[in-house]
NUDRENVEX-693151 format. One record per atom (N, C-alpha, C): z, y, x. Coordinates in pm, whole numbers, padded with zeros to 5 digits, always signed. Layout:
N
ZYX ...
END
This chain:
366
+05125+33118-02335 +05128+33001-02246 +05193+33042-02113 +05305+32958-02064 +05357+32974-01933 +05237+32933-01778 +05261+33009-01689 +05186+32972-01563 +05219+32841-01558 +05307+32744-01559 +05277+32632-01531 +05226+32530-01658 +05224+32590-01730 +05145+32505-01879 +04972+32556-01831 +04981+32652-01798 +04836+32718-01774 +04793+32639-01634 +04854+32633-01514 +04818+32528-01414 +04803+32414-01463 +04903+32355-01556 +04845+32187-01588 +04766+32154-01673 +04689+32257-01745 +04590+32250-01808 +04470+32263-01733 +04529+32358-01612 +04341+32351-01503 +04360+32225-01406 +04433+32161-01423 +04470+32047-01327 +04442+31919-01408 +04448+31918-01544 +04419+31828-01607 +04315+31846-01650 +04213+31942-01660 +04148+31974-01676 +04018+31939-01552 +04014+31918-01413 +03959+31840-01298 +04020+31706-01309 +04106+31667-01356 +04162+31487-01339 +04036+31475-01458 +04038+31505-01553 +03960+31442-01660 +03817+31436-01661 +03753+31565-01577 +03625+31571-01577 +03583+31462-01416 +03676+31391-01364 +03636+31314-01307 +03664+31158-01308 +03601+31069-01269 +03675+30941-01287 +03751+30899-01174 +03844+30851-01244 +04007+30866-01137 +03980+30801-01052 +03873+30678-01027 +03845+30566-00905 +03816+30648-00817 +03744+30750-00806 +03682+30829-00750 +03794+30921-00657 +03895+30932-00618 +04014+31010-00564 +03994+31079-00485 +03882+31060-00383 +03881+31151-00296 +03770+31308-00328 +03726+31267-00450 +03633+31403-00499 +03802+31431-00594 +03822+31359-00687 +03895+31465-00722 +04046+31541-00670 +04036+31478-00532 +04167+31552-00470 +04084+31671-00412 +03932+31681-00385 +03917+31735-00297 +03848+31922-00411 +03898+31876-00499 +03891+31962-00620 +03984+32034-00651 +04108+31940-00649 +04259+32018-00653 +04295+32075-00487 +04294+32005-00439 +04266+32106-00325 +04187+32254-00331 +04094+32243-00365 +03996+32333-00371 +04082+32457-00457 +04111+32411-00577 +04206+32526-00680 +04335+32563-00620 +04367+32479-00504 +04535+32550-00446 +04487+32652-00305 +04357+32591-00336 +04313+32685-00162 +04312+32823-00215 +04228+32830-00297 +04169+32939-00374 +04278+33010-00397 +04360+32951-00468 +04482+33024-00503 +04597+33051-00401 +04603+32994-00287 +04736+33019-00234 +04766+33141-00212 +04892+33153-00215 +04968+33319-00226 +05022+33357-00346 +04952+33285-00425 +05003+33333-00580 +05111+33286-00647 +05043+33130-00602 +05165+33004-00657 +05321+33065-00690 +05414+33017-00753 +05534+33026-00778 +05575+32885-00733 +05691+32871-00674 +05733+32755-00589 +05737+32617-00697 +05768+32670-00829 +05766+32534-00948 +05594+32508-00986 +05515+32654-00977 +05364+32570-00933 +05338+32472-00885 +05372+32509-00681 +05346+32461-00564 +05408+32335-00583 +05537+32304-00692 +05587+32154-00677 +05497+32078-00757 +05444+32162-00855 +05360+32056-00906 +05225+32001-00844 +05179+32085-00773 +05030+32070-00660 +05113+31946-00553 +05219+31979-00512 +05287+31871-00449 +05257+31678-00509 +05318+31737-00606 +05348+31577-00718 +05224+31504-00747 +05093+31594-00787 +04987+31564-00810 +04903+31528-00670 +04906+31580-00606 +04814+31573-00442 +04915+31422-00361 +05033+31441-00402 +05059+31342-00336 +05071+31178-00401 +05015+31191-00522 +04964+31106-00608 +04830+31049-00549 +04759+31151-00545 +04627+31122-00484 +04568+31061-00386 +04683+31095-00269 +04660+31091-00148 +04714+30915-00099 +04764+30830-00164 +04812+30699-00193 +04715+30596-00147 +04600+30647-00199 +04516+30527-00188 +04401+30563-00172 +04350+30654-00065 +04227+30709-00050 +04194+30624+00115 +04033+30692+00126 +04001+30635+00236 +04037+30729+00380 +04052+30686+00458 +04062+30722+00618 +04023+30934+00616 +03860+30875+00583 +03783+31010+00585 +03859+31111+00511 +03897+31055+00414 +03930+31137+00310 +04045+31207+00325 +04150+31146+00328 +04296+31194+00422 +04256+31287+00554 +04158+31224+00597 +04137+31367+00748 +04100+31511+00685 +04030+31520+00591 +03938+31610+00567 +04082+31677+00503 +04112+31612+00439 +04258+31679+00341 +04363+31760+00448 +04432+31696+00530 +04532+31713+00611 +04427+31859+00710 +04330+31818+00745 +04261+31942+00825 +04287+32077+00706 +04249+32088+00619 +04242+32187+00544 +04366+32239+00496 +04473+32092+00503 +04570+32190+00406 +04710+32202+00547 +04646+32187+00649 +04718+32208+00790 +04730+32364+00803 +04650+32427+00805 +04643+32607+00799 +04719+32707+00680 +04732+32588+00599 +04807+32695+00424 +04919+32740+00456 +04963+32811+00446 +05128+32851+00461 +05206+32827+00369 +05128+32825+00250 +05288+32739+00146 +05220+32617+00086 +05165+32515+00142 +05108+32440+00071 +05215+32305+00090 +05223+32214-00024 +05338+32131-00081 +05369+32146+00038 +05520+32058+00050 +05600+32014+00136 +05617+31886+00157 +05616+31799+00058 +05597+31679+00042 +05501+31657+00088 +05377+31657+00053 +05245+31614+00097 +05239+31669+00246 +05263+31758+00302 +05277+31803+00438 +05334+31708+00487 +05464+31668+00466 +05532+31582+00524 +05486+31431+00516 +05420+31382+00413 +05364+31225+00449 +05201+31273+00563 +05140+31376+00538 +04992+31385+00617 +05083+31401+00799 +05177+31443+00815 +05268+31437+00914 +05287+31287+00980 +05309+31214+00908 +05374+31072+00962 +05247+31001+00906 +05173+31019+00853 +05053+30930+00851 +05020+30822+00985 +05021+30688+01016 +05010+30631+01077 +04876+30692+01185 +04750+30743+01098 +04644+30778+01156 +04633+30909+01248 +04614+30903+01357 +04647+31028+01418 +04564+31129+01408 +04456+31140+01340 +04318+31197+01303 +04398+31275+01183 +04439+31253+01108 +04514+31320+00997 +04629+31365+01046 +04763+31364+01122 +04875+31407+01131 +04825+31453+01251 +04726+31478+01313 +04791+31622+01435 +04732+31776+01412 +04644+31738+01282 +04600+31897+01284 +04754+31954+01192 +04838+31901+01139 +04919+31897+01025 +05051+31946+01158 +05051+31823+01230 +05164+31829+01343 +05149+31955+01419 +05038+32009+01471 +05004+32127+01561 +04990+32226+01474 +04990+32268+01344 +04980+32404+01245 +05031+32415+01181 +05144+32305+01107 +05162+32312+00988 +05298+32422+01009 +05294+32528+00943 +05428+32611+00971 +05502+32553+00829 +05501+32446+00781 +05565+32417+00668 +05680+32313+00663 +05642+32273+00841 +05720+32149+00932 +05825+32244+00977 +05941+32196+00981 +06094+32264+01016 +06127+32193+01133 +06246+32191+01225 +06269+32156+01332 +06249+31976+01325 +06372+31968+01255 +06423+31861+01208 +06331+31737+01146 +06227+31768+01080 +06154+31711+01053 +06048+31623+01170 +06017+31764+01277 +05938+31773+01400 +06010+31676+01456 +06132+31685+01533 +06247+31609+01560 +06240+31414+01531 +06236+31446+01406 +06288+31292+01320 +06115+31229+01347 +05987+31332+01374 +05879+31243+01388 +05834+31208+01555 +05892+31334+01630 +05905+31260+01783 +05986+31164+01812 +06066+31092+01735 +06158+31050+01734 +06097+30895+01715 +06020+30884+01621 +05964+30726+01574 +05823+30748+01569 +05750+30861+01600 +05585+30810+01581 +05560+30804+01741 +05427+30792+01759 +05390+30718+01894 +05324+30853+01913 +05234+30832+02072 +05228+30934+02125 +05130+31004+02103 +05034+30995+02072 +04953+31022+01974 +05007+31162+01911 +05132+31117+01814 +05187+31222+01761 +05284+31374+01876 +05311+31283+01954 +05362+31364+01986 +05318+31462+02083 +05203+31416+02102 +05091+31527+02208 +05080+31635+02112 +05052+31605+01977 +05028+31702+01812 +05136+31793+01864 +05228+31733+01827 +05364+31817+01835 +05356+31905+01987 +05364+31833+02105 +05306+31941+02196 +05274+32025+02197 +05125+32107+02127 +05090+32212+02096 +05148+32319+02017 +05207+32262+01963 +05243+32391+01830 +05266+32514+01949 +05262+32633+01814 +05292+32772+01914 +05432+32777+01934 +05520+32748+01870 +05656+32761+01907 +05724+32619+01904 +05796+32601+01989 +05885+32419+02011 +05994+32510+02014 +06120+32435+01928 +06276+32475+01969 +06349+32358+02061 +06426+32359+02117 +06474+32289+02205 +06504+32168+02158 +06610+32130+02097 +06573+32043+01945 +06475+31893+01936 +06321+31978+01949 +06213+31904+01950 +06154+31885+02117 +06193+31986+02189 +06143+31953+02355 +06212+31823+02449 +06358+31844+02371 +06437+31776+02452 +06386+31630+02411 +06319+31548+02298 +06224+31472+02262 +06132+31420+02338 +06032+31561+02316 +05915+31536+02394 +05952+31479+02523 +06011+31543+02608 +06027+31516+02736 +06064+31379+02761 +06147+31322+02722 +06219+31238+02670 +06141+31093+02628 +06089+31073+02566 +05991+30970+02479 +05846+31009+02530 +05804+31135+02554 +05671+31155+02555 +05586+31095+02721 +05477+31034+02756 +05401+30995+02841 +05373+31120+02954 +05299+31095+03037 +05276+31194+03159 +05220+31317+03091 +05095+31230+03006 +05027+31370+02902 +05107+31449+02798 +05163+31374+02715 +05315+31507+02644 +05379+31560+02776 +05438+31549+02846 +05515+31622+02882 +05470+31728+02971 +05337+31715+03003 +05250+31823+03100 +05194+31874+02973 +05186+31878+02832 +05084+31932+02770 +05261+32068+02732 +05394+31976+02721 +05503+32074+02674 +05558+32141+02776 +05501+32079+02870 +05581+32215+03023 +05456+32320+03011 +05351+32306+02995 +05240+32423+02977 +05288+32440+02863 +05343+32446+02751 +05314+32530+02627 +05474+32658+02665 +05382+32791+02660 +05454+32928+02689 +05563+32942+02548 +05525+32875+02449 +05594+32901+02364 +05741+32812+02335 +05721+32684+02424 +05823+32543+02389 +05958+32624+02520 +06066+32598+02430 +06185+32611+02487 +06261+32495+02542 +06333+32510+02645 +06368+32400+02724 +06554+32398+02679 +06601+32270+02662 +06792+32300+02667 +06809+32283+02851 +06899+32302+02858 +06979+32278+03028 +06927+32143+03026 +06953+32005+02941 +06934+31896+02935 +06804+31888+02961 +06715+31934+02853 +06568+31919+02849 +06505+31971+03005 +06548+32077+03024 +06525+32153+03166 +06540+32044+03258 +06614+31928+03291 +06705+31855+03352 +06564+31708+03402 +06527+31697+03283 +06441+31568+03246 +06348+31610+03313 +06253+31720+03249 +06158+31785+03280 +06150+31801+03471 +06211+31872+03521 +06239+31863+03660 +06200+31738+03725 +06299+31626+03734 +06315+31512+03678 +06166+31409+03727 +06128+31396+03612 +05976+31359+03584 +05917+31433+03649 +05899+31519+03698 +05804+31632+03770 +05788+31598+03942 +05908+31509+03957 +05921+31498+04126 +05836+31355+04132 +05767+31345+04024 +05679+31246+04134 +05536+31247+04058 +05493+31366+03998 +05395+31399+03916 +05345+31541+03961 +05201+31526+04062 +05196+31654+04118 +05090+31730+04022 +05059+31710+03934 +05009+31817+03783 +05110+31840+03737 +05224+31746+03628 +05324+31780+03621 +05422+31906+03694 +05389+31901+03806 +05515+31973+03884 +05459+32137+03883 +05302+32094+03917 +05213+32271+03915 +05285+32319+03740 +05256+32260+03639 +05293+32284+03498 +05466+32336+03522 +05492+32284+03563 +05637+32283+03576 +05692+32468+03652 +05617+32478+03778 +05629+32571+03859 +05585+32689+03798 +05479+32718+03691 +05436+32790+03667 +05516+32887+03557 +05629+32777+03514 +05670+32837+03430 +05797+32959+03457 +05790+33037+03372 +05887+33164+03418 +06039+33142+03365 +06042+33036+03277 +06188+33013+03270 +06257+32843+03328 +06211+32829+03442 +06233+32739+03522 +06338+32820+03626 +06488+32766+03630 +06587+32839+03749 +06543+32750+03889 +06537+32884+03972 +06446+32864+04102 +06518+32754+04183 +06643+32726+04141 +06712+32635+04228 +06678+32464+04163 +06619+32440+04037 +06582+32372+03997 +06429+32366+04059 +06362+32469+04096 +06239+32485+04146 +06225+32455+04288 +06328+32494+04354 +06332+32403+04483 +06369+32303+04514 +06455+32221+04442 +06458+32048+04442 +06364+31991+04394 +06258+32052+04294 +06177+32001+04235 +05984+32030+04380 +06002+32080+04461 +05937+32099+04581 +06012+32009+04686 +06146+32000+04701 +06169+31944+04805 +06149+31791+04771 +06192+31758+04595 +06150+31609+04577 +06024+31583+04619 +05929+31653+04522 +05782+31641+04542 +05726+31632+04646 +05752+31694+04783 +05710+31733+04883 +05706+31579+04928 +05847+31537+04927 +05876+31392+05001 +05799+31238+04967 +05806+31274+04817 +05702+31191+04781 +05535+31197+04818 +05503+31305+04827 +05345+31316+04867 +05337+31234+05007 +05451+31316+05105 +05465+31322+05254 +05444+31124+05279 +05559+31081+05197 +05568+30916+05195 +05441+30885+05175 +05362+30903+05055 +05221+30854+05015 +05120+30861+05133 +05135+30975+05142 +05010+31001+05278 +05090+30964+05418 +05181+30891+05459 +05283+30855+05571 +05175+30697+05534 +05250+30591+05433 +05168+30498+05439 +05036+30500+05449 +04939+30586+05393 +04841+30583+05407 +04744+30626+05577 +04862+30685+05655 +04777+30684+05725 +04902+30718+05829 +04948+30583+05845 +05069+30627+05962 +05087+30669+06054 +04909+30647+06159 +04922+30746+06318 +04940+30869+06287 +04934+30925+06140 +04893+31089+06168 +05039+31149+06124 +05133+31028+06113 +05250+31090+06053 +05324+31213+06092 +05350+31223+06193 +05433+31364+06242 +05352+31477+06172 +05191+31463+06201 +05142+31592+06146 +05108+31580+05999 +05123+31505+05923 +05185+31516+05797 +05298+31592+05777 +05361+31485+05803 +05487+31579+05829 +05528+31743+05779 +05446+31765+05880 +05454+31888+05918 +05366+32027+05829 +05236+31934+05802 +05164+31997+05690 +05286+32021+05548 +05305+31897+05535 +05368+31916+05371 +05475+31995+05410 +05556+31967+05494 +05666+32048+05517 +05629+32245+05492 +05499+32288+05568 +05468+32418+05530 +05398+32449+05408 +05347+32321+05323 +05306+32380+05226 +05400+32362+05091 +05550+32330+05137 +05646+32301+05050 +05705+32434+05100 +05725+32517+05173 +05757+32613+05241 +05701+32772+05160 +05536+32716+05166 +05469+32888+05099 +05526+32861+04965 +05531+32752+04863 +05540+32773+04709 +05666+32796+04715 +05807+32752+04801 +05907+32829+04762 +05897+32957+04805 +05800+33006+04889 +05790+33127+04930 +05748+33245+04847 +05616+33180+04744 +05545+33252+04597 +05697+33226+04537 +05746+33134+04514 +05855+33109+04427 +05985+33249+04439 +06019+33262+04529 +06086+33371+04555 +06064+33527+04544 +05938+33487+04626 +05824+33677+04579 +05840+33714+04415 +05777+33588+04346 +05807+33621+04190 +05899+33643+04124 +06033+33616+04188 +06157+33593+04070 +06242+33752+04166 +06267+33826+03995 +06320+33913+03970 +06467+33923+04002 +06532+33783+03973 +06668+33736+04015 +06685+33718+04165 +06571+33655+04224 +06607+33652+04371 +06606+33812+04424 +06542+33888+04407 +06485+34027+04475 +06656+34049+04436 +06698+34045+04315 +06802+34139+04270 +06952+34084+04355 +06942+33937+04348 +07056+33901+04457 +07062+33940+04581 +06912+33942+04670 +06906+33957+04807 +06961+34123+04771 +06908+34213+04734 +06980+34340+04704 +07129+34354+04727 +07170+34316+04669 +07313+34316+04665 +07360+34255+04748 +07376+34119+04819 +07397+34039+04923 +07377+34148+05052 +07244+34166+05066 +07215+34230+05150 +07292+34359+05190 +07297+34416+05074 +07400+34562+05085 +07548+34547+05098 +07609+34388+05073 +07768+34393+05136 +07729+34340+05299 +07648+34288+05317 +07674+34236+05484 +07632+34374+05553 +07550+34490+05506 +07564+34590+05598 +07671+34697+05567 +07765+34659+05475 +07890+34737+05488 +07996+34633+05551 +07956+34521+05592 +08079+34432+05627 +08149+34387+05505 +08040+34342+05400 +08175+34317+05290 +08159+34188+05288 +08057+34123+05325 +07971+33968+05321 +08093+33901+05380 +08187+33823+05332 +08261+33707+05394 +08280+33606+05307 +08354+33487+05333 +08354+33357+05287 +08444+33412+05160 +08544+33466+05110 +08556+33462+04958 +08451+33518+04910 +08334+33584+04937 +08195+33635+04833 +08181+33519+04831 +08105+33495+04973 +08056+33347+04924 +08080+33217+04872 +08227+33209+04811 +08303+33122+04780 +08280+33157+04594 +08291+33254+04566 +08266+33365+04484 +08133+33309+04430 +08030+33374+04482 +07854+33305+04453 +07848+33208+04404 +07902+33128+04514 +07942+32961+04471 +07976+32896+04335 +08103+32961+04351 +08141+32919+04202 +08109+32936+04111 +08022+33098+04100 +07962+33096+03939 +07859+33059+03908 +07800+32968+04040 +07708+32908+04014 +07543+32998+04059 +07546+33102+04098 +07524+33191+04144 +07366+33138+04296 +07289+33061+04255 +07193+32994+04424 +07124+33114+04474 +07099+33196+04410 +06999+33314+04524 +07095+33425+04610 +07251+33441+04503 +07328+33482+04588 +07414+33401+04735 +07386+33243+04662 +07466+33186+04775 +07395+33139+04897 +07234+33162+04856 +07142+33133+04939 +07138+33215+05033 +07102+33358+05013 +07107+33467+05045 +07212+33468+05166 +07341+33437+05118 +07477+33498+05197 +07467+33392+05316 +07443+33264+05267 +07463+33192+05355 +07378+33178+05483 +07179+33242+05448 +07121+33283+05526 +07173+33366+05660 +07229+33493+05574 +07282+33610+05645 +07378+33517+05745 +07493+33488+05700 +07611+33440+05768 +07612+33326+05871 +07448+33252+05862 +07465+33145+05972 +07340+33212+06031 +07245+33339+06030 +07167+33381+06097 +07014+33264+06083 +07013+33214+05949 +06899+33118+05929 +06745+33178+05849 +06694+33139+05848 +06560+33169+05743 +06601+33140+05617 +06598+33183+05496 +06621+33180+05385 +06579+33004+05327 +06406+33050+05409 +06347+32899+05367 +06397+32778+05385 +06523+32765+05524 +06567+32655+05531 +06691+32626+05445 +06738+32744+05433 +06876+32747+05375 +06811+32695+05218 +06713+32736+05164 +06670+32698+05031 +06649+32516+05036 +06574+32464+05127 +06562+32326+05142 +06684+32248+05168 +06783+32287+05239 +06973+32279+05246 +06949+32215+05106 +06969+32345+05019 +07012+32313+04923 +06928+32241+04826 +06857+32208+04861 +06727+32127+04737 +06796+31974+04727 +06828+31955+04881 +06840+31837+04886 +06929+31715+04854 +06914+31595+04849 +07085+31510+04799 +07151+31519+04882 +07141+31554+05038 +07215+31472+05170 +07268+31617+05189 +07406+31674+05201 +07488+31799+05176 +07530+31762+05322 +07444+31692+05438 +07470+31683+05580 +07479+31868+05629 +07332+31904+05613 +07299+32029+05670 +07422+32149+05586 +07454+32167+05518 +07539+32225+05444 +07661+32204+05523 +07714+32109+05593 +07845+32053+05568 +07820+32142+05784 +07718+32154+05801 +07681+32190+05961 +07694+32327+05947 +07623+32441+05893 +07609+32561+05850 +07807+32566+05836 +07847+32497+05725 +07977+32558+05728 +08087+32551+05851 +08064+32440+05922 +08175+32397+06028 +08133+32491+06144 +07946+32536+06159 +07939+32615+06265 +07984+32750+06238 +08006+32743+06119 +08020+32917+06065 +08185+32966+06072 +08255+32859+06127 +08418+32843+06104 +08449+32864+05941 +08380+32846+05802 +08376+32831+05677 +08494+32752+05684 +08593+32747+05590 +08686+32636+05527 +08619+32534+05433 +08694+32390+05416 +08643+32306+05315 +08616+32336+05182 +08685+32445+05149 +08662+32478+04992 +08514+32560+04968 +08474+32625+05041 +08391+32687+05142 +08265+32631+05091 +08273+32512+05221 +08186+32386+05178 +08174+32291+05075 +08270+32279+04981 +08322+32209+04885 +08197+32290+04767 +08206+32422+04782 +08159+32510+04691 +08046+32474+04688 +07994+32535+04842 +07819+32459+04841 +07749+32348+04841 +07847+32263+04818 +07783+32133+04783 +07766+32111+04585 +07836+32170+04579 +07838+32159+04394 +07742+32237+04365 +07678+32332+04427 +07578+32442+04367 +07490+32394+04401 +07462+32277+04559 +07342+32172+04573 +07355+32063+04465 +07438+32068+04423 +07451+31945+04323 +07353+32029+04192 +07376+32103+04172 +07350+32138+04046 +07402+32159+03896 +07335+32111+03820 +07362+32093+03634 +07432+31959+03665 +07411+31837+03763 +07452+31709+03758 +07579+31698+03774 +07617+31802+03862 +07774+31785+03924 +07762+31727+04002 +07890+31672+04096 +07903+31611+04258 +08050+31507+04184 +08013+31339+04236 +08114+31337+04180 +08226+31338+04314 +08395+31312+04256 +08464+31284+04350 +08475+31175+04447 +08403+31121+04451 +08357+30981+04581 +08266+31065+04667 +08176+31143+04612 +08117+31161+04703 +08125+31302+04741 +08280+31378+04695 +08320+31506+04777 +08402+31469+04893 +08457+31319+04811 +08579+31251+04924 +08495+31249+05060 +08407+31156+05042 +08286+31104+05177 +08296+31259+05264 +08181+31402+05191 +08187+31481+05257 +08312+31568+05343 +08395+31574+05232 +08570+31597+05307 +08572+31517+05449 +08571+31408+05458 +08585+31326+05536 +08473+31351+05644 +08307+31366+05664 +08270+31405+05717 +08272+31569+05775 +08312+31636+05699 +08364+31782+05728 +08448+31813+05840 +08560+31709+05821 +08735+31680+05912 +08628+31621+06061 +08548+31576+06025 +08520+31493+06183 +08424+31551+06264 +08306+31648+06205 +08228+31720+06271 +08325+31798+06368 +08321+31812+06495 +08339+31921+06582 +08283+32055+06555 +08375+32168+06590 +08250+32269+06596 +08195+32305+06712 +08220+32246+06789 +08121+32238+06910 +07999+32216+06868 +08035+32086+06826 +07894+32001+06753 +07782+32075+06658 +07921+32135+06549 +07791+32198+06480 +07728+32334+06535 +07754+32425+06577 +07730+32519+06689 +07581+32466+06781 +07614+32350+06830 +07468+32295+06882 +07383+32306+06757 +07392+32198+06735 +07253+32176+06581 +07293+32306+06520 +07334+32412+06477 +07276+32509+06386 +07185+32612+06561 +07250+32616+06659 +07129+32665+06724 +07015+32597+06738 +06997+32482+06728 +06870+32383+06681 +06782+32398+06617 +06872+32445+06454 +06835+32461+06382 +06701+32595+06401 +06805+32713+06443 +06714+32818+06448 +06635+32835+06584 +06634+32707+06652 +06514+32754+06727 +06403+32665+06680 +06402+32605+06630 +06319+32489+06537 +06233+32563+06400 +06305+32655+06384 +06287+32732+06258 +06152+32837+06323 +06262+32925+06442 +06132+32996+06493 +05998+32940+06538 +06012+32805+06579 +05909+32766+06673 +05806+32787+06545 +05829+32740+06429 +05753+32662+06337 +05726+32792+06232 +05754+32933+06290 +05756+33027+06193 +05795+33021+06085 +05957+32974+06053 +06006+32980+05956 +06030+33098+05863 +06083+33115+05715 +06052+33208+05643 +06151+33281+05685 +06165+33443+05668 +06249+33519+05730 +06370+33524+05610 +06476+33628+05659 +06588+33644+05577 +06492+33708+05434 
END
């Protein structure tokens, strides 16, 4: 007798000793013989445990489907088929122990169910130990305040540039969100400081209406406590230490001039261009970081005209404040145009402004 003549004899062998009305004892029987057995199966077995279980599973009750999908959520080769309907099961009691364990779910599948089930499902999907980008860019995407704070906490979910993009995004006006967001180690810090300078503004507004005599010293609070987290933000990242390094070591040979920093610029490069540009207009890092967080490329466009910088100069650092989004040409034209009209008299005043404003308020050092 072949293994699978010998399986459908122990399989027909539980269909018969029970009465078929009865479905949820006798699935919970064949279950029982694939548990027992898994590891052994041969994949033309496992199709037949497939064919049969998902026979079963048609017309059972609520309970019954939970208890099933819980158990056969942990198997590592258990059907595929049947994985895949306990997956999209309307009931979310059955598809998230399936959605959060099942290693039998492939991207695509994950994908095609963030895609049309509700959220419910996709908090499931949230958890898993590993997300490919694929399925994040989804979540983020379709998923509620709770998916997307449950997939910026998961250490294992990978972000695309896009997904990275959203995520940010949503985060500037979600202050759990944004802690989830900050914490993470593959968040680029220049995304991490627009995502503080958004946030910051929004809190600052909230508590501005709420209590308008105290505004200036609002103000001023959020302003320093948007200040220390880019400040942890910087202490932590390995990339900033390693730019200021190097930055640091051409301006004390005299090598620091506007083609580096034109240079930085272009490759896209923010802790080096942060860095240089600190050095070169004699600013706190911290402000030069908020410069660049921001939409309004005013302060940028001041730093360069006081610095005698050329437009390309400035042209540069406005695209690296821009970001992943780009800058479009209307609004390089605008800055061109404001660039040509600043005096540098003018800017010379306001960047000494700048840094005595900076000191008063113990701004962050180079």
């Amino acid at each position: 007798m072949s293994p699978r003549e010998g399986l459908i004899d122990q399989l027909e062998g539980v269909l018969a000793s029970n009465d078929l009305s009865r479905r949820a004892q006798v699935l919970r029987s064949v279950t029982d013989l694939f548990v027992h057995g898994s590891g052994r199966f041969t994949d033309d077995q496992i199709d037949l445990f497939d064919e049969v279980m998902g026979k079963l599973i048609e017309n059972i009750e609520l309970a019954a489907r939970v208890a099933f999908g819980s158990r056969m959520a942990t198997v590592a080769d258990a059907p595929g088929k049947v994985i895949r309907t306990l997956a999209f099961d309307d009931a979310i009691e059955v598809a998230a122990p399936v959605l959060t364990h099942s290693v039998r779910l492939d991207d695509a599948t994950l994908a095609e169910n963030a895609r049309t089930r509700g959220q419910g499902h996709l908090l499931a999907i949230s958890g898993r130990s590993v997300l490919a980008e694929a399925v994040t860019d989804i979540l983020v995407d379709r998923g509620n305040d709770q998916v997307v704070a449950s997939t910026a906490g998961n250490r294992g979910a990978k972000f695309s540039t896009s997904g990275m993009s959203t995520l940010v995004r949503r985060a500037q006006h979600n202050g759990d969100l944004a802690l989830c967001v900050w914490s993470r180690p593959d968040i680029p810090r220049h995304d991490l400081a627009r995502l503080f300078a958004r946030a910051s503004e929004v809190v600052r507004g909230r508590l501005e209406v709420a209590n308008p005599r105290r505004a200036a010293l609002i103000r001023a609070a959020v302003a320093e406590a948007s200040d220390e987290m880019l400040a942890l933000a910087r202490a932590g990242s390995d990339e900033h230490a390693q730019a200021q390094a190097h930055v640091r070591s051409l301006h004390s040979f005299g090598l620091l001039d506007e083609m580096r920093l034109q240079e930085f610029a272009r490759e896209g490069s923010y802790d080096k261009t942060a860095v240089a540009l600190s050095l070169m207009c004699d600013l706190p890092i911290g402000l030069i970081e908020r410069a660049l967080a921001q939409d309004d490329p005013e302060q940028l466009i001041v730093f360069a005209k006081a610095s005698d910088l050329t437009w390309e100069s400035a042209k540069a650092m406005i695209t690296v404040q821009a970001g992943r989004g780009g800058v479009t040409k209307q609004r390089l034209d605008e800055c061109f145009a404001s660039f040509f009209r600043l005096q540098p008299k003018t800017a010379r005043a306001a960047l000494q402004f700048y840094r005595l404003r900076e000191k008063a308020s113990g701004g962050s050092a180079h």
